[in-house]
C-alpha positions in Angstrom: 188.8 99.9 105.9 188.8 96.2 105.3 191.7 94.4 107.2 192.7 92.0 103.7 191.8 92.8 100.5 189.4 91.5 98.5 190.6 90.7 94.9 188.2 90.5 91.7 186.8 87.0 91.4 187.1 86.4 95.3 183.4 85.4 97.1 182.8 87.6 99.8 180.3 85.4 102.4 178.6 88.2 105.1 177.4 86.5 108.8 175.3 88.6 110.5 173.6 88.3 114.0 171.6 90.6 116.5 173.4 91.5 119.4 171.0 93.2 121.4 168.0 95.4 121.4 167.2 98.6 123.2 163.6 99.6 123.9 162.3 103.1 123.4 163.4 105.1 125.8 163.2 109.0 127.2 165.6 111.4 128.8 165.4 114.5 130.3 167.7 117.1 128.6 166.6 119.8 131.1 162.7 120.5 132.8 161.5 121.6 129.6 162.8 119.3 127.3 162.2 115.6 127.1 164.6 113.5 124.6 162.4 110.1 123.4 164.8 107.6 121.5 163.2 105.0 119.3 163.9 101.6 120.0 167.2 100.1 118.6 168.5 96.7 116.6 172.3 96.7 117.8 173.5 94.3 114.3 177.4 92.9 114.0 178.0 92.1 110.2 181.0 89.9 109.6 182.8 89.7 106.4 184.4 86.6 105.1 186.6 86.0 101.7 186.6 82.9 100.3 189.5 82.6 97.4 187.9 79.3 95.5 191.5 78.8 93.9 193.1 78.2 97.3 189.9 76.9 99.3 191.2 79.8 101.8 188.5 81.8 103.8 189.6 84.8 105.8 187.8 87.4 107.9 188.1 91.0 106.6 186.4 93.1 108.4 183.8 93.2 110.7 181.1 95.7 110.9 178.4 97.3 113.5 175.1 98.7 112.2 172.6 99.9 114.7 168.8 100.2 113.2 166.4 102.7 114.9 162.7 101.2 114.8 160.3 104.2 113.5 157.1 105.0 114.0 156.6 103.8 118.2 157.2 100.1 117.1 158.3 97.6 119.8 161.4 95.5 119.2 162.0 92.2 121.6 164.5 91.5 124.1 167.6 89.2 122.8 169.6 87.0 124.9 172.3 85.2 124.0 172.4 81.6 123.3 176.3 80.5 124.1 179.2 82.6 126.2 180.5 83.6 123.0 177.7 85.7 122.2 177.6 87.0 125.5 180.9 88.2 125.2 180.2 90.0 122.3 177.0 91.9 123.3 178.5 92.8 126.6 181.6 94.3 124.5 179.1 96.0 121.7 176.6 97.4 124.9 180.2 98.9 126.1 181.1 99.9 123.6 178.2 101.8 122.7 177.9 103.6 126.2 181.4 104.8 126.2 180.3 106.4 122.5 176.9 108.2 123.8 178.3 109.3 127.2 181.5 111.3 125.0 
């Protein structure tokens, strides 16, 4: 659900950035079974309207995508390059703990 609407002939402008990657990892479910999870692309999308009539831009939504990598592919670590995107990886990677521990 986007937070403003987006009318017909307004520019939508999508930002997106990596937040963090997870390597493949494996859990034990029990002593017979062994749960292996593909590495992951943790993505935040950001939408942006631009009305050209009023030079106004506002943010309208923002979203999260997470990509698994197939096929035993490696993905490389990220680290953040200012305190701002620290903040927001540390908030996605709790985010996404609180999810898989429910």
């Amino acid at each position: 659900e986007f937070r403003a609407p987006v009318e017909v002939g307004d520019l939508l402008l999508l930002s997106a950035r990596v937040l963090y990657t997870t390597p493949r990892r494996t859990s034990h479910a029990s002593t017979r079974n062994v749960l292996v999870r593909p590495p992951e692309v943790h993505v935040e999308v950001v939408a942006h309207v631009a009305r050209p009539d009023t030079n106004h831009v506002e943010v309208v939504n923002t979203f999260m995508l997470t990509f698994l990598i197939p096929n035993g592919e490696t993905v490389k670590r990220v680290l953040p390059s200012s305190s701002d995107d620290a903040q927001r990886m540390l908030a996605r990677m709790a985010a996404d703990e609180r999810r898989d521990s429910a």
